[in-house]
C-alpha positions in Angstrom: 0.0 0.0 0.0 1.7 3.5 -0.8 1.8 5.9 1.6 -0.8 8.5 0.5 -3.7 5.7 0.1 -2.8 5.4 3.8 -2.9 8.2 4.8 -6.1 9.0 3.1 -7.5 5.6 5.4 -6.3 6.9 8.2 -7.8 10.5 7.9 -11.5 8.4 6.7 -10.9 6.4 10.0 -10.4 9.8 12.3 -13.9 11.2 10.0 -15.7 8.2 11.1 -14.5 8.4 14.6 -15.8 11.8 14.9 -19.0 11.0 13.6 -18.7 8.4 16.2 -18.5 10.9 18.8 -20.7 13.4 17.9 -23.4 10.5 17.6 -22.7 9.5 21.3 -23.0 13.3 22.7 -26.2 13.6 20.9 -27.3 10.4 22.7 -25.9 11.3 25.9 -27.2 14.5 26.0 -31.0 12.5 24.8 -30.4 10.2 28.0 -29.8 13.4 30.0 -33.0 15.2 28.8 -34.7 12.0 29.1 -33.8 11.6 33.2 -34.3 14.9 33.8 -38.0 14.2 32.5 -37.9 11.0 34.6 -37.4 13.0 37.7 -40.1 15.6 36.8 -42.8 12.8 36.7 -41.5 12.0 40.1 -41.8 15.5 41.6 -45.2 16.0 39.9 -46.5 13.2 41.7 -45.0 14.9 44.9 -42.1 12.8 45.2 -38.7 13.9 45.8 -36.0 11.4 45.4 -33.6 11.0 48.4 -31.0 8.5 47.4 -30.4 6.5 43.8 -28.1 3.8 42.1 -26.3 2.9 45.1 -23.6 1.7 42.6 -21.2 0.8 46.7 -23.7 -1.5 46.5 -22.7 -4.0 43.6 -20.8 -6.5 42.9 -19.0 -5.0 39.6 -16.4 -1.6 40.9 -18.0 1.9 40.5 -15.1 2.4 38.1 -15.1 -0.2 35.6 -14.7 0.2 31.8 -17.6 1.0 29.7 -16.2 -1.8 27.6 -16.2 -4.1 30.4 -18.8 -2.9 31.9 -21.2 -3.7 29.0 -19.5 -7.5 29.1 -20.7 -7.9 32.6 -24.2 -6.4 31.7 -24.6 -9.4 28.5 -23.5 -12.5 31.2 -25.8 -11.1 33.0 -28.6 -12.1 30.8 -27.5 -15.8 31.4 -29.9 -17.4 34.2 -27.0 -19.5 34.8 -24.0 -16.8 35.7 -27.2 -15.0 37.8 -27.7 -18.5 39.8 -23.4 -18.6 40.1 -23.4 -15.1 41.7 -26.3 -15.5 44.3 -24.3 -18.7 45.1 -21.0 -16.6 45.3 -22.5 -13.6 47.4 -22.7 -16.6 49.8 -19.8 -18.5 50.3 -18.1 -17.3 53.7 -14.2 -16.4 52.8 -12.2 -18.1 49.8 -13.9 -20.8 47.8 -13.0 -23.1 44.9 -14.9 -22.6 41.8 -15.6 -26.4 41.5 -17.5 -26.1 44.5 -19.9 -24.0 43.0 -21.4 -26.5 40.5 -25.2 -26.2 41.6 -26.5 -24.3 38.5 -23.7 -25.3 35.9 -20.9 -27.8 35.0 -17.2 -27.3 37.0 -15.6 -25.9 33.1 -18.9 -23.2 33.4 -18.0 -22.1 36.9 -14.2 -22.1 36.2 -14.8 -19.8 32.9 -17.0 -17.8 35.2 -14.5 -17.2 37.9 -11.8 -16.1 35.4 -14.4 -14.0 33.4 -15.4 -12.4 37.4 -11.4 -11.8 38.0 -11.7 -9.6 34.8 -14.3 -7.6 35.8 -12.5 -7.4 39.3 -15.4 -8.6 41.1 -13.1 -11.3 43.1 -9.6 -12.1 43.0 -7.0 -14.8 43.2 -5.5 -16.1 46.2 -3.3 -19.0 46.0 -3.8 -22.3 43.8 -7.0 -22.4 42.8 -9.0 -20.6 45.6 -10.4 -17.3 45.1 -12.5 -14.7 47.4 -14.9 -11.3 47.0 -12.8 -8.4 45.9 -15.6 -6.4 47.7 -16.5 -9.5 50.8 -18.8 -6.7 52.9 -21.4 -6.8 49.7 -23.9 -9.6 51.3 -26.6 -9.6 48.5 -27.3 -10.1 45.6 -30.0 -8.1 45.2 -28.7 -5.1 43.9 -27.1 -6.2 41.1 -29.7 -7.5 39.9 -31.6 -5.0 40.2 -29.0 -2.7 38.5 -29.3 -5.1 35.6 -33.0 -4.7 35.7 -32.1 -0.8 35.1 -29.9 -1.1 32.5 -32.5 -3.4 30.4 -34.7 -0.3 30.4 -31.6 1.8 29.2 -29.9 -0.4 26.7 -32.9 -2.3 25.4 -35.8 0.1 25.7 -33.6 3.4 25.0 -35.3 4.7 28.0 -33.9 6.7 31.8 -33.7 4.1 34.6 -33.0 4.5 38.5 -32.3 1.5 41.0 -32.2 1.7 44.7 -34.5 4.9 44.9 -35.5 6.1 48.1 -37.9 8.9 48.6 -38.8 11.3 51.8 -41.9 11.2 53.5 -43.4 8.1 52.2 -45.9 6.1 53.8 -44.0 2.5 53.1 -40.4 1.6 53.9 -37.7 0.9 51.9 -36.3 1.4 48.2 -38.3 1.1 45.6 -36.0 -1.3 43.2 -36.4 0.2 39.4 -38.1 3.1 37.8 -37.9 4.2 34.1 -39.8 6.3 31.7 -40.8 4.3 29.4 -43.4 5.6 26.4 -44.0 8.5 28.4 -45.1 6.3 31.2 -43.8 5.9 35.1 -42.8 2.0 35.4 -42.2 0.8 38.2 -40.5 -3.0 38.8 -40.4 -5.0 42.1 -37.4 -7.4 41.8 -37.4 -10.6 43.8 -34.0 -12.9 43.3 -35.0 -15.2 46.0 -37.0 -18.4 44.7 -40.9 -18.6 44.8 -41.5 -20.5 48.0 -39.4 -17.4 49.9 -41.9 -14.9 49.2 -44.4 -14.1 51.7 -47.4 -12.2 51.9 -46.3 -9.3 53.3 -44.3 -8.8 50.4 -46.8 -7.9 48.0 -48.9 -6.4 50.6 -45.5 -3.6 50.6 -45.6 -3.8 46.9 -49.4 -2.7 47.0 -48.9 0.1 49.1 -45.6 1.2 46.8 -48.1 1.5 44.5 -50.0 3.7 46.0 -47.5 6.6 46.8 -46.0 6.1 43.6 -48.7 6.2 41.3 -47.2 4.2 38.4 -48.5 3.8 34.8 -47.3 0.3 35.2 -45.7 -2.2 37.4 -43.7 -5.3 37.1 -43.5 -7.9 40.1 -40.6 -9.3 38.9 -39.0 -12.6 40.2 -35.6 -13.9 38.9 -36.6 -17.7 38.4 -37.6 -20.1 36.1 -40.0 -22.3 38.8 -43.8 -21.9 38.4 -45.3 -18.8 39.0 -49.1 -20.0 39.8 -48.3 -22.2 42.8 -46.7 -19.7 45.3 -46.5 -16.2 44.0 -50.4 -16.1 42.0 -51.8 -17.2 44.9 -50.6 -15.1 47.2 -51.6 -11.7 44.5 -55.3 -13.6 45.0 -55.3 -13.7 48.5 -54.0 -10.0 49.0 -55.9 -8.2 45.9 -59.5 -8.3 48.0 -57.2 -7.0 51.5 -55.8 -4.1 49.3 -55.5 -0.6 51.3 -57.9 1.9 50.4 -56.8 4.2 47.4 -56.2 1.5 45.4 -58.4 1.1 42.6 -58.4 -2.9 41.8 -60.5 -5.3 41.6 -59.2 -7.8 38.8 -57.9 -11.3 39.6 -54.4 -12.2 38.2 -54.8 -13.5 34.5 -52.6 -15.7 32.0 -50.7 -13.6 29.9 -48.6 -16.2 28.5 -46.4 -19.2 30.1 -45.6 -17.7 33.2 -46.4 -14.2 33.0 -49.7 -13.2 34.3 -51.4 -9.6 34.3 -53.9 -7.7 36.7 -55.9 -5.2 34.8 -53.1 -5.2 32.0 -51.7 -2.7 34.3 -49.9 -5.2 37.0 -47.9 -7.8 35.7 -46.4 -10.9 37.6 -43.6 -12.7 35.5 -40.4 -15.2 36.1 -37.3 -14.8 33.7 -37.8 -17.9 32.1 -37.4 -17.8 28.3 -35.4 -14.8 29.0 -35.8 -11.7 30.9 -35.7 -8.8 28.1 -38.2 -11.1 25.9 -40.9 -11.0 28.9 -40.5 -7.4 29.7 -41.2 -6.6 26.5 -44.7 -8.6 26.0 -45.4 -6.9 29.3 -44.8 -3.2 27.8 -46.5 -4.7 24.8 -49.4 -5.8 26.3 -50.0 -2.7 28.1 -49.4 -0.2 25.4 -52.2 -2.4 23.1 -54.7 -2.9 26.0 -54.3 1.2 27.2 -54.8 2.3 23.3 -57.6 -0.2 22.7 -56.2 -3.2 20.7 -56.3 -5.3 23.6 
C-alpha cells in the first residue's frame, strides 16, 4: 500500500470516529433530557428522590470500563452466571470454583471465575481458591436489580434509576427500578429469592408502593424459572380483596402467556424464564395495546 492511500484511510478512520463521537453526545445528552423528565414525573406526583443507584452496593467496581462494563451487563442475561453469583454472594471467605457446580458444569463455573477476576469482582488467592474483591457486599439483590435498570436503558432506549428512596413516604424501603418508558412511570419490584421465599407481606409492601407512587405500570418481577401460579399467584389472589384503600383494583391475576400473568393489564407478575428482556417486552406490549384499545 503506498503511503498517500494510507494516509487517506487513516484521515477516513479519524472522520468516522468523529461521527462516532458526535453521535454519542447527541445520545448522551437524549439520555440526560430524558432523566431529567424521569425525575419531573417524580416531583409532579410529589415525590422527591432522596438516594439512587447505590452503585457501593454492587458486585461489579463503580469504576469499571464502559467496555467491560457492558460485558458484565450481557452475562448477566444468562440465568445461569445470575444463579453462580447469588451462590458466590454466599460463600463465607475463599472458595474453589468447582465447589460451586449447583447451577452449571465445574468448566462453566471455572470460565466464570476467570471472566469475574476480569471484571474485578473477586480475586485470586493462592492455587485455585479465590475470594470477593468487595466481601462486605452480602446480597445479591442489587445487582440485579441494577441489571434490571440497565434493560430499560440499553434495550428500551429509555432513563432508569435503581435503589431509589424517597422522603416522606408512607412505606419503607427502596423502591427497586423506575424508568420512563413511552412516556409512562414504570415501576418493577425485583425478587431474586425463589418462589417459596416470598411471603405475603411482600406484595402487601408492593401494593402500598403502589399507591404513593402512582405508576403507569408495574412489574413484580421474580428472577426464576420455577412456576409462578403455585406460590407467588396465589398469594396476588389472597391479597388483591385485602388491598389498602386508594387502590383502585378489583381484577384477579390473569394468564398472559407461560408464566407471565397480568392484573388489569396494568400489573404484571412474571419469572425470567425464556429470557428476561423477551418478557419485559410482552409486558410493555401488552399494556401499550390494552391502554390504546387493541387489547
Amino acid at each position: 500500500m503506498r503511503l498517500d492511500q494510507l494516509l487517506q484511510e487513516v484521515s477516513d478512520l479519524q472522520d468516522q470516529m468523529e461521527a462516532v463521537r458526535t453521535r454519542l453526545d447527541c445520545l448522551e445528552g437524549q439520555l440526560l433530557h430524558h432523566g431529567t423528565a424521569l425525575s419531573r414525573g417524580l416531583s409532579a406526583r410529589g415525590l422527591k428522590v432522596y438516594r439512587k443507584n447505590p452503585r457501593e452496593r454492587l458486585l461489579i467496581p463503580s469504576d469499571l470500563s464502559s467496555e467491560l462494563d457492558f460485558q458484565f451487563y450481557e452475562r448477566m442475561k444468562k440465568y445461569s452466571f445470575r444463579l453462580f453469583l447469588r451462590d458466590l454472594v454466599r460463600t463465607e471467605g475463599s472458595f474453589d470454583p468447582l465447589d460451586l457446580t449447583n447451577y452449571c458444569s465445574g468448566r462453566v463455573a471455572l470460565e466464570y471465575t476467570r471472566f469475574l477476576e476480569t471484571v474485578s469482582v473477586v480475586r485470586r488467592l493462592k492455587g485455585d481458591r479465590y475470594r470477593l474483591s468487595r466481601p462486605e457486599i452480602a446480597s445479591f439483590g442489587p445487582t440485579l436489580e441494577w441489571f434490571v435498570a440497565q434493560i430499560f436503558e440499553r434495550e428500551f432506549a429509555c432513563p432508569a434509576m435503581f435503589g431509589v428512596d424517597f422522603k416522606e413516604t408512607d412505606v419503607g424501603g427502596d423502591y427497586d427500578v423506575l424508568a420512563l418508558w413511552e412516556r409512562r412511570l414504570v415501576y418493577v419490584e425485583v425478587k431474586s429469592s425463589p418462589p417459596k421465599s416470598i411471603e405475603p407481606p411482600e406484595v402487601t409492601a408492593f401494593f402500598l408502593r403502589l399507591r404513593d407512587l402512582i405508576p403507569d405500570v408495574a412489574l413484580f418481577f421474580n428472577d426464576t424459572c420455577l412456576r409462578m401460579r403455585d406460590k407467588v399467584v396465589s398469594i396476588f389472589e389472597g391479597e388483591i380483596p385485602k388491598i389498602p384503600a386508594g387502590i383502585s383494583l378489583w381484577d384477579r391475576p390473569e394468564r398472559l402467556e407461560a408464566e407471565i400473568y397480568h392484573v388489569a393489564h396494568r400489573i404484571y407478575i412474571l419469572n425470567s424464564k425464556k429470557g428476561i428482556v423477551s418478557n419485559f417486552r410482552i409486558c410493555l406490549r401488552d399494556h401499550i395495546r390494552a391502554s390504546r384499545g387493541f387489547g
